[in-house]
N, C-alpha and C positions, 0 to 999 in steps of 0.2 A: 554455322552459317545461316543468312536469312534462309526460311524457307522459299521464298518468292523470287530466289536466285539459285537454286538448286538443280543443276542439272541443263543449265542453258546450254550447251552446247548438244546440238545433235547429229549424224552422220556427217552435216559438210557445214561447222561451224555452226552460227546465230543465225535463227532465221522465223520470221514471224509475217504478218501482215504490220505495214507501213503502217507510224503513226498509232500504234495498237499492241498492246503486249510487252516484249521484249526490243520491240524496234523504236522504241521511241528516241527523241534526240536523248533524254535525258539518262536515261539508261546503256546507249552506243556512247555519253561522253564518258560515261562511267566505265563502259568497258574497255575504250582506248586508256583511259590513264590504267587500268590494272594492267593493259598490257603492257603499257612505257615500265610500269613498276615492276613486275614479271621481267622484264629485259635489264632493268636496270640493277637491280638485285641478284644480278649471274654477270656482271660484270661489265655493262653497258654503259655509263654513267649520262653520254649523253645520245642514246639511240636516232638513230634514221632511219624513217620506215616509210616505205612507197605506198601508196594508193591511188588506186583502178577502181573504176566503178562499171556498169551496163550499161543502159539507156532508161532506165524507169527513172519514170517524173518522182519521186524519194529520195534517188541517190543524189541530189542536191544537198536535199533537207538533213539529209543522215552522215551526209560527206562533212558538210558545218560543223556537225556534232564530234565527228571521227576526228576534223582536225584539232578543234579544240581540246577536246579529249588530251590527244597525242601532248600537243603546246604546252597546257600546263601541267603535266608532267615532265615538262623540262624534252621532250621529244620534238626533232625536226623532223619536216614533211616532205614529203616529193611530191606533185602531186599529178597522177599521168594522167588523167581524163579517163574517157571513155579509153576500155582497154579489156580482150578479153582476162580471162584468171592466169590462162598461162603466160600470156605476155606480161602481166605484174610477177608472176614468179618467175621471168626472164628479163624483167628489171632488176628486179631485187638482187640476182646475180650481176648483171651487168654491172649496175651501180654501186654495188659493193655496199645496198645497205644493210641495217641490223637487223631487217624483217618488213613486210607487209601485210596489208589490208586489203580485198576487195569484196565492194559493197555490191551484191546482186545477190538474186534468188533463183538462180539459171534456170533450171527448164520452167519454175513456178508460175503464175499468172501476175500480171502487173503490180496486182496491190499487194502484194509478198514482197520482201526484202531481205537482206541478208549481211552478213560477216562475216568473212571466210580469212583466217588469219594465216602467216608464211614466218618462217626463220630464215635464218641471212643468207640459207642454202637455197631458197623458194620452197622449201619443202612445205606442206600444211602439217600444223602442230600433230602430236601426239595427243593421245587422251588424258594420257599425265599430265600436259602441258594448259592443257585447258583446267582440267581440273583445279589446277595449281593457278588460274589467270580467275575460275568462278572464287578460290579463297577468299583472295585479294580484295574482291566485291566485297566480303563479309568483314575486311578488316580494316581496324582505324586506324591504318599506315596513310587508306589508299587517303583518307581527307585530310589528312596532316601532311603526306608530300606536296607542298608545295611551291617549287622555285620562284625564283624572283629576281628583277635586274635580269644581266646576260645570261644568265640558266633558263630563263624562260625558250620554249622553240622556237623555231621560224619554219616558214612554206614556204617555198619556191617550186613554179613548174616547171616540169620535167619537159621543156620542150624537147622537140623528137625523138621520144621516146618510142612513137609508134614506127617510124620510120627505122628506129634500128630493130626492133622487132622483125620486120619485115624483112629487112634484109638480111638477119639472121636465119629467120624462115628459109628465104631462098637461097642460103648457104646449104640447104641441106637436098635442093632440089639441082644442084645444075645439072646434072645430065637428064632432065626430066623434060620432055618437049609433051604438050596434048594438043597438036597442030591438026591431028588425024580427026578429034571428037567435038562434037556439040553438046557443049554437057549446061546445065542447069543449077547453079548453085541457091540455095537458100539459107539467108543470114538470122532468120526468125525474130526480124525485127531487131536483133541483141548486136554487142559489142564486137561479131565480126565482120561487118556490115568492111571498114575500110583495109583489116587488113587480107581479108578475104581478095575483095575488087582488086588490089595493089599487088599480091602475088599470083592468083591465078592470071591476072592479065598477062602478067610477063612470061608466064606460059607459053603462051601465046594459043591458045585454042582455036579452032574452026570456028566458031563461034560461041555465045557465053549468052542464056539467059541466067537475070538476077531477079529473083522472090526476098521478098522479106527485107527489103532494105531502104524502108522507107518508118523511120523510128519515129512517136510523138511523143512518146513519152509512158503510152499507157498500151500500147499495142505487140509488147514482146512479148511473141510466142503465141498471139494470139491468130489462132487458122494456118500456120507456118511453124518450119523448124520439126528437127525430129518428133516433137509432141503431136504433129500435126504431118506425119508425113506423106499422107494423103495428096497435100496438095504439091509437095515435089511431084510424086508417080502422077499426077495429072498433068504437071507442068512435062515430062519425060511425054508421055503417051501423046498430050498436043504440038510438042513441036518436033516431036518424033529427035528428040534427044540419044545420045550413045547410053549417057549417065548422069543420076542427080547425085550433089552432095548437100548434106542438110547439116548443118547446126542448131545449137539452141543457144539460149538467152546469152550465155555466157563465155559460149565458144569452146566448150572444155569438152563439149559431146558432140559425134558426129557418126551420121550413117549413110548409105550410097542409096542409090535404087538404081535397076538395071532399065537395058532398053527395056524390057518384058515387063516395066513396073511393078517387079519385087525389090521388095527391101533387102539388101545386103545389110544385117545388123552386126554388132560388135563381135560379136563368135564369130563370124564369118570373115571378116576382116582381122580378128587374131590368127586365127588358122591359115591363112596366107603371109602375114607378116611372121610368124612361125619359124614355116618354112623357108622363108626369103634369110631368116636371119641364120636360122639352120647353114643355109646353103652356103651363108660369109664368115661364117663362123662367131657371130657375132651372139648368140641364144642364152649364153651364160648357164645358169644350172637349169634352166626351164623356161617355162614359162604357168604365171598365176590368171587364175581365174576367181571370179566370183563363184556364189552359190546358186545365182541365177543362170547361170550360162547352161547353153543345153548339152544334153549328154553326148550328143554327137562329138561337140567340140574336142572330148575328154578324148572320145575311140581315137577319134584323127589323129589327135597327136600322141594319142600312144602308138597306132601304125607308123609314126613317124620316129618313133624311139625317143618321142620328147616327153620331159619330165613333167607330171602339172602339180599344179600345188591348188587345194580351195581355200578360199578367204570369205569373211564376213562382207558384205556389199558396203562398197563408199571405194574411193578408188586411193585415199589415205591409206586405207587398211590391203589395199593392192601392193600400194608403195611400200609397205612396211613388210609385207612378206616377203616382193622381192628383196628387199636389204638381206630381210635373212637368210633365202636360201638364193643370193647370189643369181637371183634370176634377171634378165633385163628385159626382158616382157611380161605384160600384164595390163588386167582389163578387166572389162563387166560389158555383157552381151546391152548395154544401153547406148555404149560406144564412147566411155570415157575409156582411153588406150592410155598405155606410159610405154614410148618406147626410149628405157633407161639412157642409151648411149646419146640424146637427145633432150629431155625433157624429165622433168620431176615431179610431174601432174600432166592431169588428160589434159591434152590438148587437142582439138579437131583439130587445125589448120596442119598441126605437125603429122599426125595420122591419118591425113589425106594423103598428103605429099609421098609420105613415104608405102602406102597401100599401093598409089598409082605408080611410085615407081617398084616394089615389090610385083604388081603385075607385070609392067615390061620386061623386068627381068626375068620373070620363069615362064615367062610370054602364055598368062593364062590370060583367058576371056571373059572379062568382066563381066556379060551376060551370060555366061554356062553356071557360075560357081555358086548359085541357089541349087541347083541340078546336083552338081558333084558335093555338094556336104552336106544335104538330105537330112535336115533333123530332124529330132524326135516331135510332133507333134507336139507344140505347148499351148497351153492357155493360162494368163495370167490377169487376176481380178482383182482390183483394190474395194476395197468393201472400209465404209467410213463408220470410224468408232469413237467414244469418248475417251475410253480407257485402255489402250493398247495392251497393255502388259497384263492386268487383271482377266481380261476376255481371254487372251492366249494362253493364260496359268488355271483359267478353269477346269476343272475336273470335267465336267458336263464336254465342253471343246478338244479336252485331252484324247475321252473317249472316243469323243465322233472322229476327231483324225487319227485314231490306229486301227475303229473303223475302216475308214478308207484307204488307208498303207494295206492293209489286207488285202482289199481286192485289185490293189493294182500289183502286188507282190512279184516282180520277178521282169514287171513289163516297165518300167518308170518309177516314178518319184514324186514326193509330194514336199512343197518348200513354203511354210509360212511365215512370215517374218513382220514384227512391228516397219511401218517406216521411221525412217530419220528425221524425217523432213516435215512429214503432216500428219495428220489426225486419222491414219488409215492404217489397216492391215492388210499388205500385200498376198496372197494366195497364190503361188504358181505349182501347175500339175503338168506332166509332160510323161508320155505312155505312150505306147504302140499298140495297138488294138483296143481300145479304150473308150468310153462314152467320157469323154474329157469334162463335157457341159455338166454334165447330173451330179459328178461328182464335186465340183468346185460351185458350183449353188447349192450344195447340201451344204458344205462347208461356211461357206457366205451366209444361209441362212441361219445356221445355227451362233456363228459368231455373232449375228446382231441381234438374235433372238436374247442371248446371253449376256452381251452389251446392255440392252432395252431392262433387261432384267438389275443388273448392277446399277445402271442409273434410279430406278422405283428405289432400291433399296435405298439409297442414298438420300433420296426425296425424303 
C-alpha cells in the first residue's frame, strides 16, 4: 500500500484540516468509492448509504466529494443535511440502508474536518474494517470499478429525517416533564442546534436559555460547547439557571453544569445512569469505561456490586467492549455515553434525556452529585508533538515516567496516551495528596524536550 495512505484512520475515522492533507475533495472521493467497494465486495452490489454533515463551511465542499465518491461506484445517496452523528446512525437504521457517512470533526476547531463511517447497524467500523477500506485505496480494483448506464448512483434528500429523529428522541422521554428548572442549553455552534430546540422545547421547561446556536459556518465550538465550558457555567451563574447542558460540534458529547457552576462530566453522569439502570434491571454485565475516567468512578460502582470493564478511549472501542461482555453501559468521562438499550454511538441528546430522567427517578439532586462522588483530583495536559509514538517509545520518557509511577505509588495513577485525532500527547495524572502540577510539567517537559530532539535528528 501507498505509504501516503497508511494508517488514515485514527480514533474516530478521517480527520484532518479542510482542504489540506487527508481532507481534500480528491482523496474523500477516493475514500467513498473504497468504501462503495468495501460494501460491495461482502455482498452489497448496489449499496445505500446515508450522510450527515455539521455546520463547518467544508462540509459542503467535502459532501460534493463523498457523494460523488459514493455514485460512481455504483452507490445511492440519502442525503440528511446538517444532522448530529447519532442521528445519521439512527437513520441508517431507520432507513434500512447499507451504511453511513458523517462528515465533521466534532469537538475540533473549524478548519478540521472529518469522516466518520457506520454499517447498516449504525455501528462505526471496526479497525479491521477500516484497515480493509485504507487497502482498497492501494488497490487497482478501486480505478477499474466503474459502472455505467443504470449501475451508476443516484441522491435523493432525505427529507424529514431530522424530524423523525426527534421524535424518536422523545419516544424515550415521555414521562420526562423539566416544568420545575430553568436550565441553559449550549449547541456549540454544531449540528444540535435544531434537534436540541425541538425536544427540549417539548419538555416544556420553566424557562430555556440557548448558547451556541447561531452557526456561520466557521464558528463551531468556537468559545461554546463542552470545549468551552466556561461559558455555559457563566451562562448558569448569570441567569441563575437550575442546570446547563452543553454539546459539541457534533452532538455525540455532552456534559451538565450544576446551579453551583460545576461541571458534571461523563463519570458522573455514568455513575447515576448506573444505577438508574441497576435499579430496572436493565445494566446488562456491567458497565465499560475508558482509561481516562477517574478512579472514583471505578470505587462507586464497585460499592454498588457493578461490574466495570477499561477500554482503550474512542467511544468505538466502548462499543465494542460492551458487545463483549454484554454490558449496555458505557462511556468516557468527556461525555460520549452509549446507553445500549437506546443508541449505538454517543449520543448527547439521548444521554441528557435519559440522565434527567435517571435523576427523577432516584429523586437525586442535580446540584449535590459533584459533592456525593468526590473524585480523585485529576489534571490533564495535552502537550503538542511531531511524533507521537517515537516520543512515547523513548527510553529517556520511559524512564522519567516510572520516575513518577514511583512517587505517586499507592495514591493514583498516571495515564499517557497518543491522541487520535491531533498532533498531541495526552498526560492525565490523578492522586490524592499529591503536587499534581510538578509532576505532569516534568512530564510535558521532558516529552518535548525529547520531541525537539527527534526532530534535530531528522533535520
Amino acid at each position: 500500500m501507498d505509504k501516503k495512505i497508511r494508517c488514515l484512520f485514527g480514533t474516530d475515522g478521517v480527520r484532518d484540516v479542510a482542504n489540506k492533507g487527508v481532507m481534500i475533495p480528491e482523496m474523500v472521493l477516493r475514500l467513498a468509492r473504497a468504501y462503495a467497494l468495501f460494501l460491495a465486495e461482502r455482498g452489497v452490489p448496489r449499496p445505500k448509504i446515508a450522510i450527515g454533515t455539521d455546520t463547518r463551511l467544508s462540509c459542503q465542499m467535502l459532501q460534493c466529494a463523498l457523494e460523488a465518491g459514493f455514485m460512481s461506484a455504483g452507490a445511492d445517496v440519502m442525503l440528511l443535511g446538517v444532522m448530529p452523528t447519532a442521528g445519521v446512525s439512527f437513520a441508517v437504521r431507520h432507513y434500512n440502508a447499507t451504511g453511513g457517512a458523517v462528515i465533521s470533526a466534532s469537538h475540533n476547531p473549524a478548519e478540521y474536518n472529518g469522516i466518520k463511517f457506520f454499517d447498516r447497524n449504525g455501528v462505526k467500523l471496526s479497525d479491521d474494517d477500516e484497515a480493509s477500506i485504507e487497502e482498497y485505496l492501494g488497490d487497482s480494483m478501486l480505478d477499474e470499478w466503474r459502472p455505467t448506464g443504470a449501475s451508476i448512483g443516484r441522491a435523493r434528500d432525505a427529507f424529514g429525517a431530522m424530524e423523525v429523529y426527534v421524535k424518536h428522541m422523545l419516544s424515550k422521554a415521555v414521562a420526562l416533564s423539566l416544568s420545575e428548572y430553568k436550565i441553559v442549553i449550549d449547541c456549540a455552534n454544531g449540528a444540535m442546534i435544531e434537534p436540541a430546540r425541538l425536544v427540549f422545547s417539548a419538555l416544556n421547561p420553566k424557562d430555556m436559555v440557548f448558547l451556541g446556536d447561531e452557526p456561520n459556518g466557521i464558528n463551531i465550538n468556537e468559545g461554546v460547547g463542552v470545549m468551552c465550558i466556561d461559558t455555559a457555567r457563566d451562562a448558569v451563574m448569570r441567569e441563575c439557571a437550575d442546570f446547563a447542558v452543553a454539546f459539541d460540534g457534533d452532538g455525540d458529547r455532552v456534559l451538565f453544569v450544576d446551579r453551583k457552576g460545576r461541571v458534571i462530566d461523563g463519570d458522573v453522569i455514568i455513575w447515576v445512569l448506573a444505577k438508574w439502570l441497576k435499579k430496572r434491571g436493565k445494566l446488562g454485565g456491567g458497565v465499560v469505561i475508558t482509561m481516562m475516567s477517574n478512579m472514583a468512578l471505578e470505587e462507586h460502582l464497585k460499592e454498588e456490586g457493578i461490574t466495570v470493564y477499561r477500554c482503550p478511549v474512542g467511544d468505538r472501542y466502548v462499543y465494542e467492549t460492551m458487545q463483549r461482555s454484554d454490558s449496555m453501559l458505557g462511556g468516557e468521562q468527556s461525555g460520549h455515553i452509549i446507553v445500549k438499550e437506546h443508541v449505538q454511538t454517543g449520543d448527547g441528546l439521548c444521554t441528557s434525556l435519559m440522565f434527567l430522567q435517571a435523576c427523577k427517578e432516584l429523586n437525586l439532586d442535580i446540584g449535590e452529585l459533584v459533592d456525593e462522588f468526590s473524585p480523585y483530583p485529576q489534571m490533564l495536559k495535552n502537550v503538542k508533538v511531531s511524533n507521537k509514538e517515537k516520543a512515547l517509545s523513548h527510553p529517556d520518557f520511559l524512564r522519567s515516567l516510572r520516575e513518577c509511577e514511583d512517587i505517586i505509588k499507592g495514591k493514583g495513577r498516571i495515564f499517557v496516551r497518543p491522541s487520535g485525532t491531533e498532533p498531541m500527547v495526552r498526560i492525565l495524572l490523578e492522586a490524592k495528596g499529591v503536587d499534581l502540577k510538578s509532576i505532569v510539567e516534568k512530564l510535558a517537559s521532558d516529552i518535548q524536550r525529547i520531541d525537539e530532539e527527534l526532530k534535530n535528528k531528522v533535520v
